[in-house]
PDB file with one MODEL, atoms N, CA, C and O in Angstrom:
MODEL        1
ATOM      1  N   UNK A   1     -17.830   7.738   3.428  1.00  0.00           N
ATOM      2  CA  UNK A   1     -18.538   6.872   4.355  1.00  0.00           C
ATOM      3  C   UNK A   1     -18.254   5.423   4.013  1.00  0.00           C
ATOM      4  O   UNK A   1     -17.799   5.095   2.917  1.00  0.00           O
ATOM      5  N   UNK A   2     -18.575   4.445   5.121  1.00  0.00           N
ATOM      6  CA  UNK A   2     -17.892   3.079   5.003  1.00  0.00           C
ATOM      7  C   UNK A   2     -19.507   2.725   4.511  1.00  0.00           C
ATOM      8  O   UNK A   2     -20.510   3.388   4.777  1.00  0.00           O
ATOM      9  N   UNK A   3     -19.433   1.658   3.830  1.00  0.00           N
ATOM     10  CA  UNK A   3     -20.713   1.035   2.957  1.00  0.00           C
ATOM     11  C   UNK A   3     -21.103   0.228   3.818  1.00  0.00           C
ATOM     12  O   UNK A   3     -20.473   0.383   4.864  1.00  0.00           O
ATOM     13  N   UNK A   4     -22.205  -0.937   3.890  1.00  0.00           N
ATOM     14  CA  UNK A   4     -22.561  -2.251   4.652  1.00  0.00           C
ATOM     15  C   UNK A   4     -21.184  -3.074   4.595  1.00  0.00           C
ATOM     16  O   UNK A   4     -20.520  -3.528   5.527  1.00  0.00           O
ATOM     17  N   UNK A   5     -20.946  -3.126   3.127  1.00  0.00           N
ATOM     18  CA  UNK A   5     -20.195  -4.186   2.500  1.00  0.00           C
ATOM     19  C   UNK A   5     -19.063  -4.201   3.472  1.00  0.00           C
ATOM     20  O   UNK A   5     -18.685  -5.158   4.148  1.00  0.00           O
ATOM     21  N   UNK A   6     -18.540  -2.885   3.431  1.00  0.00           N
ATOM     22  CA  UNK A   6     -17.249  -2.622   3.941  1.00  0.00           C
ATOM     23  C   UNK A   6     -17.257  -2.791   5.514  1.00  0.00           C
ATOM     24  O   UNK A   6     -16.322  -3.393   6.041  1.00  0.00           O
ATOM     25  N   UNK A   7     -18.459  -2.190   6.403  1.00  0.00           N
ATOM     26  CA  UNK A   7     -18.674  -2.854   7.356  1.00  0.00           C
ATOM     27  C   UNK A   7     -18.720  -4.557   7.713  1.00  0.00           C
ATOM     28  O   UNK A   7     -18.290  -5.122   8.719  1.00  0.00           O
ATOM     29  N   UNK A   8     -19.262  -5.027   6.758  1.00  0.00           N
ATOM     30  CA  UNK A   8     -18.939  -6.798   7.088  1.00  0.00           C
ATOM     31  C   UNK A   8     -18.072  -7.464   6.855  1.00  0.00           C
ATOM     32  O   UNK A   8     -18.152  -8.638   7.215  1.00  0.00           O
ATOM     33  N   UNK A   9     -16.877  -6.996   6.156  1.00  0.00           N
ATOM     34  CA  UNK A   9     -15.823  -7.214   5.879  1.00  0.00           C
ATOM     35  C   UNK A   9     -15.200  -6.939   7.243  1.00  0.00           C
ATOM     36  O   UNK A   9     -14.681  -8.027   7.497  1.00  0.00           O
ATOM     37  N   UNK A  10     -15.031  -6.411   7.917  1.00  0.00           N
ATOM     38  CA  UNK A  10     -14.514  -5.095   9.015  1.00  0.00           C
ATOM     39  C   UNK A  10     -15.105  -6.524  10.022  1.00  0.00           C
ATOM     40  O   UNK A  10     -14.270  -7.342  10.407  1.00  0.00           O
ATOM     41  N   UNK A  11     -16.307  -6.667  10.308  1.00  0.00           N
ATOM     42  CA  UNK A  11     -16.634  -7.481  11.538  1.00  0.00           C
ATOM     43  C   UNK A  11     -16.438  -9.041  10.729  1.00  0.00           C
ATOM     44  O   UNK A  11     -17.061  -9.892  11.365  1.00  0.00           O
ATOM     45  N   UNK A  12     -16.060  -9.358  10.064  1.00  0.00           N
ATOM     46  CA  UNK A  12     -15.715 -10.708   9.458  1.00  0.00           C
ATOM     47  C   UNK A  12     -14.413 -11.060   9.820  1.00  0.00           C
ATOM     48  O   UNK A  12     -13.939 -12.190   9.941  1.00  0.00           O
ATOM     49  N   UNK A  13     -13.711  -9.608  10.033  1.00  0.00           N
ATOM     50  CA  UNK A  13     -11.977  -9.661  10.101  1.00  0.00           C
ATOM     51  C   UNK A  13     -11.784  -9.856  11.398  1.00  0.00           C
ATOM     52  O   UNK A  13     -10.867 -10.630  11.670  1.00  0.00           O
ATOM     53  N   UNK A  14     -12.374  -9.384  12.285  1.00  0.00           N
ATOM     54  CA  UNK A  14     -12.318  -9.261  13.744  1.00  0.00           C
ATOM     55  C   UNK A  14     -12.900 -10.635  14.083  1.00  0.00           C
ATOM     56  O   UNK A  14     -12.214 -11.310  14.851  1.00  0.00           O
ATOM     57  N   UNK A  15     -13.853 -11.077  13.717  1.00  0.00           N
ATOM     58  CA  UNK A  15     -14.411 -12.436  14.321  1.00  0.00           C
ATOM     59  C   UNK A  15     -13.407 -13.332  13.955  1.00  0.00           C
ATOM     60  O   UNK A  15     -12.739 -13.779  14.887  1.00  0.00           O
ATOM     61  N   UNK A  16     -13.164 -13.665  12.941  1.00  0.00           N
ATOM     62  CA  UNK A  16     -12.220 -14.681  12.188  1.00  0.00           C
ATOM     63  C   UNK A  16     -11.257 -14.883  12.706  1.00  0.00           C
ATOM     64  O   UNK A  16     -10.528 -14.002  12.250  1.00  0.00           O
ATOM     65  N   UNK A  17     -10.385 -15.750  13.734  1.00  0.00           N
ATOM     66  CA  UNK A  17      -9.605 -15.353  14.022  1.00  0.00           C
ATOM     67  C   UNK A  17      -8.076 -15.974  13.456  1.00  0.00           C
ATOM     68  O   UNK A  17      -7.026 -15.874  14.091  1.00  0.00           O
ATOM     69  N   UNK A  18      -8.183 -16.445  12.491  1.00  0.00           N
ATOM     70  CA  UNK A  18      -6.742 -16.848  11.243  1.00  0.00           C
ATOM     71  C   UNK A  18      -6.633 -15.052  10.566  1.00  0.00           C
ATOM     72  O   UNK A  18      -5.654 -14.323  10.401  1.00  0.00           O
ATOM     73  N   UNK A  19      -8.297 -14.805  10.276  1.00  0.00           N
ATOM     74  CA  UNK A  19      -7.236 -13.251   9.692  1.00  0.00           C
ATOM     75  C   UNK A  19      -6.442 -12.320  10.635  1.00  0.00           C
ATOM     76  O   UNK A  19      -5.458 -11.647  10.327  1.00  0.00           O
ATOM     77  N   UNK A  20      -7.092 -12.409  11.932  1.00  0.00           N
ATOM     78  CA  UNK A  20      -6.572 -11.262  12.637  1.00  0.00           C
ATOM     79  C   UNK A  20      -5.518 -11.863  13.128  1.00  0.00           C
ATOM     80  O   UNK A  20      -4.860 -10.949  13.625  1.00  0.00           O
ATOM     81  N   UNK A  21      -4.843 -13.058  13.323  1.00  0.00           N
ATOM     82  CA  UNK A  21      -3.606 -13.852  13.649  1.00  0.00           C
ATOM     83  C   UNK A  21      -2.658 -13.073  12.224  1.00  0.00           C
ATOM     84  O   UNK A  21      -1.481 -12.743  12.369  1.00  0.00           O
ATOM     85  N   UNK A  22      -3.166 -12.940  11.336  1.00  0.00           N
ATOM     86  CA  UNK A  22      -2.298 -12.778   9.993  1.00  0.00           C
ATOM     87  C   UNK A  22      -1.891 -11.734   9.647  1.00  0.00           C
ATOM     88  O   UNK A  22      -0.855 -11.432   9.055  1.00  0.00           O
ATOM     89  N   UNK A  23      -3.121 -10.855  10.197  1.00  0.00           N
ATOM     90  CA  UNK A  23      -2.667  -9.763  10.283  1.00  0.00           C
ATOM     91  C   UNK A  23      -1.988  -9.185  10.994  1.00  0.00           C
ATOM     92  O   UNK A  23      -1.201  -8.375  10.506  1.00  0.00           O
ATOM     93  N   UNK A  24      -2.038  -9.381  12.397  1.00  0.00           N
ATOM     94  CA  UNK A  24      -0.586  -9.259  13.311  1.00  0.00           C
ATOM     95  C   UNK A  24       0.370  -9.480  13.370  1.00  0.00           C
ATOM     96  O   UNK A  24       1.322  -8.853  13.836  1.00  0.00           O
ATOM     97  N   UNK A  25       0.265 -10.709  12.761  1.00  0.00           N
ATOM     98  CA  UNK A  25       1.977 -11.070  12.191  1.00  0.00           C
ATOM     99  C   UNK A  25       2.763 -10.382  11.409  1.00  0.00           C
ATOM    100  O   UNK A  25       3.983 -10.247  11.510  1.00  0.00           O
ATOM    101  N   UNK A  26       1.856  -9.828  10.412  1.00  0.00           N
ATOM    102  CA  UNK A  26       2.078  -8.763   9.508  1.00  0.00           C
ATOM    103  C   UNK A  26       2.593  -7.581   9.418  1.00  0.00           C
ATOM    104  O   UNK A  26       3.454  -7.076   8.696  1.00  0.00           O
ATOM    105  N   UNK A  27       1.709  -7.091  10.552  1.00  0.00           N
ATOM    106  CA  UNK A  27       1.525  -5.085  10.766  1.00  0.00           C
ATOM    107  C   UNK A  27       2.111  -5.056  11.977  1.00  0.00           C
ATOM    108  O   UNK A  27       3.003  -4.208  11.983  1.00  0.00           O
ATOM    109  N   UNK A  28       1.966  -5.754  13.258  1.00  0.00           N
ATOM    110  CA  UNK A  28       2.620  -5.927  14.520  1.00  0.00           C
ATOM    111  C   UNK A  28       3.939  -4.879  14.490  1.00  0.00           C
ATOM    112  O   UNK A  28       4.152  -3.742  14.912  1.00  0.00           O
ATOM    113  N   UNK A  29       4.860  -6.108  13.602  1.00  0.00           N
ATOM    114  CA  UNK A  29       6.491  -5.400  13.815  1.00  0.00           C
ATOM    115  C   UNK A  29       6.345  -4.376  13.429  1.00  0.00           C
ATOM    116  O   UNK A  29       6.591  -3.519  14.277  1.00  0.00           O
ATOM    117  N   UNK A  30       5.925  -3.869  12.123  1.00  0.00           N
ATOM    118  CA  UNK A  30       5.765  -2.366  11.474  1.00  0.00           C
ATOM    119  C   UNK A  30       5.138  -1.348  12.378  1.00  0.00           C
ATOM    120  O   UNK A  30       5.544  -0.194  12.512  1.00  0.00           O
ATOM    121  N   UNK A  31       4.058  -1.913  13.016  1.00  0.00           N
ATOM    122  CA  UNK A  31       3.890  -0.917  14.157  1.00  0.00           C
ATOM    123  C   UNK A  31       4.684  -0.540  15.249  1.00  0.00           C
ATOM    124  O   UNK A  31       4.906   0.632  15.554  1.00  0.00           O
ATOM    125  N   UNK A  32       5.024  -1.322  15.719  1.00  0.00           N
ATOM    126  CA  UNK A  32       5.935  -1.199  17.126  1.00  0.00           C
ATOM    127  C   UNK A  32       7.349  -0.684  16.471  1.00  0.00           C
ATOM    128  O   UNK A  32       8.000   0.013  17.250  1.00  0.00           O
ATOM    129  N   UNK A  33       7.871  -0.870  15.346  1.00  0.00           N
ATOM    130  CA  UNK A  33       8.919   0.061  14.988  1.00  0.00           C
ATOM    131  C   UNK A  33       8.668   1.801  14.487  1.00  0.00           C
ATOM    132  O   UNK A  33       9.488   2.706  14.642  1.00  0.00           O
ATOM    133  N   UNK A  34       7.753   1.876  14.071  1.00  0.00           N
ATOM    134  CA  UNK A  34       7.492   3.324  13.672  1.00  0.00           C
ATOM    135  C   UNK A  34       6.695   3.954  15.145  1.00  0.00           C
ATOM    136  O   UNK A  34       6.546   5.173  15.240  1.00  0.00           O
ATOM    137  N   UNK A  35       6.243   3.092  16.180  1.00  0.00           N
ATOM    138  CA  UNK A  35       6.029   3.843  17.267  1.00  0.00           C
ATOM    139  C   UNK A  35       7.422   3.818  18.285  1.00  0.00           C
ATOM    140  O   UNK A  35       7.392   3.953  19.508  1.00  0.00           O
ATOM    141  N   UNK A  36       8.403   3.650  17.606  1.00  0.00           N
ATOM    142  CA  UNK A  36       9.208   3.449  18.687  1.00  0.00           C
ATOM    143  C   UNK A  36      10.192   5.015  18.739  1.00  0.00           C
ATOM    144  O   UNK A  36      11.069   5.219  19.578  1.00  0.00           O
ATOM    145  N   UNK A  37       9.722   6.169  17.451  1.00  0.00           N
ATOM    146  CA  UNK A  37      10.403   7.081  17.345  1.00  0.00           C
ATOM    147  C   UNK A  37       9.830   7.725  16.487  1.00  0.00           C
ATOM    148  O   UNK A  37       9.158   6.991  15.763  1.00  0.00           O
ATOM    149  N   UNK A  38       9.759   9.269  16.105  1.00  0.00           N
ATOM    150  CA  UNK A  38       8.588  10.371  15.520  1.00  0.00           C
ATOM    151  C   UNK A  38       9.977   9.850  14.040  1.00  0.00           C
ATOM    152  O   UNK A  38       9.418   9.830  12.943  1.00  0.00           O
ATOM    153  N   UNK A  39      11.278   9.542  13.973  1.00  0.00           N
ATOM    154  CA  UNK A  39      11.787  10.025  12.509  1.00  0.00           C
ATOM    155  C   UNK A  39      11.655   8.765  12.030  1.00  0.00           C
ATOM    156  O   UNK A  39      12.026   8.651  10.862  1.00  0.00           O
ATOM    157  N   UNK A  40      11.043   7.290  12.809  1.00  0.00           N
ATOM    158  CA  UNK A  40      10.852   5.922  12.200  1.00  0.00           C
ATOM    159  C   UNK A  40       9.385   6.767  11.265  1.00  0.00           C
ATOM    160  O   UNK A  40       9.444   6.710  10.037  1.00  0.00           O
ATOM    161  N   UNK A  41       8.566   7.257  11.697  1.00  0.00           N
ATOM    162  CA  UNK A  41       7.323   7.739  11.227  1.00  0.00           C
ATOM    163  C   UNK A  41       7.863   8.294  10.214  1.00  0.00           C
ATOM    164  O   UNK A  41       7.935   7.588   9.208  1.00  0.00           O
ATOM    165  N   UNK A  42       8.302   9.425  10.149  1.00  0.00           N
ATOM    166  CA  UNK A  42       8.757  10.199   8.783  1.00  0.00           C
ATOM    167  C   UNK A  42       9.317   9.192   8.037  1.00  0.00           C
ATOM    168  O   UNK A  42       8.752   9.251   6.944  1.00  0.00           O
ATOM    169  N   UNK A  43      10.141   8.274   8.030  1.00  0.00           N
ATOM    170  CA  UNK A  43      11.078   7.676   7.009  1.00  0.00           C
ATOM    171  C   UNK A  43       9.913   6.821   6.808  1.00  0.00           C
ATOM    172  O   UNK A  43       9.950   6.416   5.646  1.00  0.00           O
ATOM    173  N   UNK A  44       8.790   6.320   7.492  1.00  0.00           N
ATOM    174  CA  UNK A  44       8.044   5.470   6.719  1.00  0.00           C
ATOM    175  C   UNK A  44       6.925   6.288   5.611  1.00  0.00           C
ATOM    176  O   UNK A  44       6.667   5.726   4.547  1.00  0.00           O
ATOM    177  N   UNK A  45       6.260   7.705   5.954  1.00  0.00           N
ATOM    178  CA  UNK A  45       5.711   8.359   5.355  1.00  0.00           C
ATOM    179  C   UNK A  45       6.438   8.636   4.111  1.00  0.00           C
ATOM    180  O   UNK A  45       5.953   8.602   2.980  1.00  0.00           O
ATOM    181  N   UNK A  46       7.861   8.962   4.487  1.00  0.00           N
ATOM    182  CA  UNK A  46       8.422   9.408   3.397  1.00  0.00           C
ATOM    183  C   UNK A  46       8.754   7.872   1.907  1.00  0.00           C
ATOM    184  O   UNK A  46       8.659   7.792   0.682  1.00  0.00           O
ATOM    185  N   UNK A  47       9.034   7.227   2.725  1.00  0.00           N
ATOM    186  CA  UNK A  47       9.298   6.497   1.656  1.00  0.00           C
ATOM    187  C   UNK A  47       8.141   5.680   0.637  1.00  0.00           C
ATOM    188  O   UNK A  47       8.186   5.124  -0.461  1.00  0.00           O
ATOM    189  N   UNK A  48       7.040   5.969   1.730  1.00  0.00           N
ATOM    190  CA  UNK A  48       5.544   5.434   1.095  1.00  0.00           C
ATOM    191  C   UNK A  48       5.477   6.681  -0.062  1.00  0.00           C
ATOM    192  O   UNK A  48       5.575   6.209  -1.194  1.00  0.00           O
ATOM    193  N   UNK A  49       5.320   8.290  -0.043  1.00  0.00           N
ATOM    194  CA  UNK A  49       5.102   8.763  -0.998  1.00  0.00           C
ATOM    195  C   UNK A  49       6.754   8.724  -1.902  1.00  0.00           C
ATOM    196  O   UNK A  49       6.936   9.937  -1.999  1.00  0.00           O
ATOM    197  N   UNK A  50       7.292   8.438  -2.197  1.00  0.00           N
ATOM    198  CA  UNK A  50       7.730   8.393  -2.942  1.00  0.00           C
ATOM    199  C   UNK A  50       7.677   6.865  -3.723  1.00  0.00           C
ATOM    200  O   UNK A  50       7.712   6.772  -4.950  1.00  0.00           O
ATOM    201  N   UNK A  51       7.590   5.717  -2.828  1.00  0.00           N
ATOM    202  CA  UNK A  51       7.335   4.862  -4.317  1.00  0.00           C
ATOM    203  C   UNK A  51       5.810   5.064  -4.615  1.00  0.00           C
ATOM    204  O   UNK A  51       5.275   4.258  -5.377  1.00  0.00           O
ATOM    205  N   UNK A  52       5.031   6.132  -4.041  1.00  0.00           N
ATOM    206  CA  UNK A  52       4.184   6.643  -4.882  1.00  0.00           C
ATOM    207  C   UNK A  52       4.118   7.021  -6.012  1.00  0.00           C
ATOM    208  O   UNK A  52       3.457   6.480  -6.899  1.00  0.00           O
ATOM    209  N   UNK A  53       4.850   8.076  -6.124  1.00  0.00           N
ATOM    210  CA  UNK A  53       5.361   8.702  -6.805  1.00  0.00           C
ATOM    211  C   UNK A  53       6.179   8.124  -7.602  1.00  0.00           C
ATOM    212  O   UNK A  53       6.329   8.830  -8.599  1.00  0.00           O
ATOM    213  N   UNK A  54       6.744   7.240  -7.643  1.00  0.00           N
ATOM    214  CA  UNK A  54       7.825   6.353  -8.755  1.00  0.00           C
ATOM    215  C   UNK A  54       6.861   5.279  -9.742  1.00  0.00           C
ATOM    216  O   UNK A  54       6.969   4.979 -10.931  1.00  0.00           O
ATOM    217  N   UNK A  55       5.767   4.806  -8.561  1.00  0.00           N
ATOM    218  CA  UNK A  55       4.357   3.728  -9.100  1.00  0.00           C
ATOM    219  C   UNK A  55       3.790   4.744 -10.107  1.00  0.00           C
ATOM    220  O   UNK A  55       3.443   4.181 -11.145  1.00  0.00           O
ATOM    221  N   UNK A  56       3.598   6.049 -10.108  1.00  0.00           N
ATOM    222  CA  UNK A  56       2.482   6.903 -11.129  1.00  0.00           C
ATOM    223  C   UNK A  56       3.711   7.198 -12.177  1.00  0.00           C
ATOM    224  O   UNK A  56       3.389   6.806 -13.299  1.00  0.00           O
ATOM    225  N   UNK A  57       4.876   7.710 -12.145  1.00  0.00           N
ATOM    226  CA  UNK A  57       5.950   7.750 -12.871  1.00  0.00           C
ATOM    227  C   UNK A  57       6.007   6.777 -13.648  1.00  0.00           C
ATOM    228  O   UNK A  57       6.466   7.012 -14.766  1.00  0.00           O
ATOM    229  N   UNK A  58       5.483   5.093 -13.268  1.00  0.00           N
ATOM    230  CA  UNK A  58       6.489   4.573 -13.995  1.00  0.00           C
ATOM    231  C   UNK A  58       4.979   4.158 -14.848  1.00  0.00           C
ATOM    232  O   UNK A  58       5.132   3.709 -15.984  1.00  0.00           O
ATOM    233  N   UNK A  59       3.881   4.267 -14.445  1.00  0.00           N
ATOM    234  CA  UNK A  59       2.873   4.042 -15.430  1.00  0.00           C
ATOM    235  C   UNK A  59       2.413   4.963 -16.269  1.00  0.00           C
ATOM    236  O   UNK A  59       1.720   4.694 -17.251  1.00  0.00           O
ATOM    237  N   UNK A  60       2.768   6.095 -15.938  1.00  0.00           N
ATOM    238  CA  UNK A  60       2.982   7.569 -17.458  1.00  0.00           C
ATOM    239  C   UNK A  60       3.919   7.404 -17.825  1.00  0.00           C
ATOM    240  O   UNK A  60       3.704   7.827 -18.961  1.00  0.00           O
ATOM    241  N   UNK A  61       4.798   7.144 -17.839  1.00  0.00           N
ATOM    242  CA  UNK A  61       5.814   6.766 -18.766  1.00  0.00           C
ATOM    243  C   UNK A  61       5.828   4.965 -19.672  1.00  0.00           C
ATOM    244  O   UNK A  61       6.029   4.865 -20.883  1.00  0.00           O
ATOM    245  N   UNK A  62       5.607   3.918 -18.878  1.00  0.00           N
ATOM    246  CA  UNK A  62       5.361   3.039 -19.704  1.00  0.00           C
ATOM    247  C   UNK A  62       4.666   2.760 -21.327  1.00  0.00           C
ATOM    248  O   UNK A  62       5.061   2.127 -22.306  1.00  0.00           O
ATOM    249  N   UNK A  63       3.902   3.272 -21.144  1.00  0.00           N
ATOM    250  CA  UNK A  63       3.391   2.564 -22.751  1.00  0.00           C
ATOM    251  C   UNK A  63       3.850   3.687 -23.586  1.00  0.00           C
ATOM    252  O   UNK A  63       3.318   3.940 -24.667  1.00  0.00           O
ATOM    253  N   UNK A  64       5.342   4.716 -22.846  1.00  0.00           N
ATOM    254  CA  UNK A  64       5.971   5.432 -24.030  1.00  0.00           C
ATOM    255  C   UNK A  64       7.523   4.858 -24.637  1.00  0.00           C
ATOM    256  O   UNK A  64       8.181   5.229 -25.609  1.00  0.00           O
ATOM    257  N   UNK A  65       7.815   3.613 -23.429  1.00  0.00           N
ATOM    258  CA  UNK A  65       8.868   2.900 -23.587  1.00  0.00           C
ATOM    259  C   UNK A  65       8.537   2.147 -24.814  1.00  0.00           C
ATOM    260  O   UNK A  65       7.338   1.877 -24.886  1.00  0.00           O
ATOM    261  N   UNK A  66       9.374   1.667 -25.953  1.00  0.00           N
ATOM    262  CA  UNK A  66       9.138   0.332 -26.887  1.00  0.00           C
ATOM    263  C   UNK A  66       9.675   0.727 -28.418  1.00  0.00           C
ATOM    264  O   UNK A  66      10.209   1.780 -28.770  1.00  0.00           O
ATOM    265  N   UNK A  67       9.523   0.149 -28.808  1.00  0.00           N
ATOM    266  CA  UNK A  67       9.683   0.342 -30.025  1.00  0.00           C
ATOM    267  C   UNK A  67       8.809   0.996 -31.069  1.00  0.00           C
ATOM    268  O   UNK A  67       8.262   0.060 -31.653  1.00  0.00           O
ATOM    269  N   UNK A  68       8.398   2.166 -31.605  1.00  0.00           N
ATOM    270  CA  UNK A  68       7.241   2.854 -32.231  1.00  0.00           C
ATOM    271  C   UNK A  68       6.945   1.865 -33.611  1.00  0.00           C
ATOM    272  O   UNK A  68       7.923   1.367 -34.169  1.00  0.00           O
ATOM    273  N   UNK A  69       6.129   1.708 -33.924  1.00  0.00           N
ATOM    274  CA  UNK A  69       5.503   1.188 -35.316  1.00  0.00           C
ATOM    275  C   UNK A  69       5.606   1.831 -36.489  1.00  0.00           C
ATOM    276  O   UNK A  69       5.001   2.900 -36.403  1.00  0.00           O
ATOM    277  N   UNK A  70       6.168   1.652 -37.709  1.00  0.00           N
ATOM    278  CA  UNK A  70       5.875   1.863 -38.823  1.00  0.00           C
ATOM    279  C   UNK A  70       4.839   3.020 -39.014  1.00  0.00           C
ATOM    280  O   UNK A  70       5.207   4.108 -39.456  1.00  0.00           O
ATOM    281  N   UNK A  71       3.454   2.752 -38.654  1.00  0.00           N
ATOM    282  CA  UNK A  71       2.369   3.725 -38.479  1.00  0.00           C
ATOM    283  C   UNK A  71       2.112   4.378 -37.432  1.00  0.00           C
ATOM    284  O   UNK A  71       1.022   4.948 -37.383  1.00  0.00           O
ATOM    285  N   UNK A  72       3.085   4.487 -36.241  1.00  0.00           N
ATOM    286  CA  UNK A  72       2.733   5.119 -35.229  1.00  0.00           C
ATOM    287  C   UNK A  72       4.249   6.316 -35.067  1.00  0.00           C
ATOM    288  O   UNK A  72       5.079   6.110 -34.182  1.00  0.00           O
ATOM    289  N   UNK A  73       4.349   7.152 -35.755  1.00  0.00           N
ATOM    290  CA  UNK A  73       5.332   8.090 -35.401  1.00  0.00           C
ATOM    291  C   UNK A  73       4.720   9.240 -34.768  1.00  0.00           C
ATOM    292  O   UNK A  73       5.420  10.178 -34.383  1.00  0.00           O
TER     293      UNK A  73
ENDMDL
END
């Protein structure tokens, strides 16, 4: 469920109108290209889960990258 908070955020965005200018500028093109064809959709789904998947990869693996310590074998 959406909170108050998250509700006034939501009608703050819509009234305001520099955010919702900013945000169109933004999301606009991205929309109108992935509605312009069902495999623009897939290649955007697809490529969202995978740098998913590369973002959780690369933070389980990070703090195993480095140099080990003297006391840490």
């Amino acid at each position: 469920m959406i909170s108050l908070l998250m509700w006034r955020e939501i009608i703050k965005m819509e009234t305001d109108p520099t955010l919702g200018k900013l945000s169109n500028s933004i999301f606009y093109p991205l929309k109108t290209s992935i509605e312009a064809s069902n495999n623009n959709w897939n290649i955007t789904l697809g490529s969202s889960f995978l740098l998913l998947l590369l973002g959780i990869l690369l933070i389980y693996t990070s703090p195993k990258i480095g140099n080990s310590g003297e006391r840490t074998n």
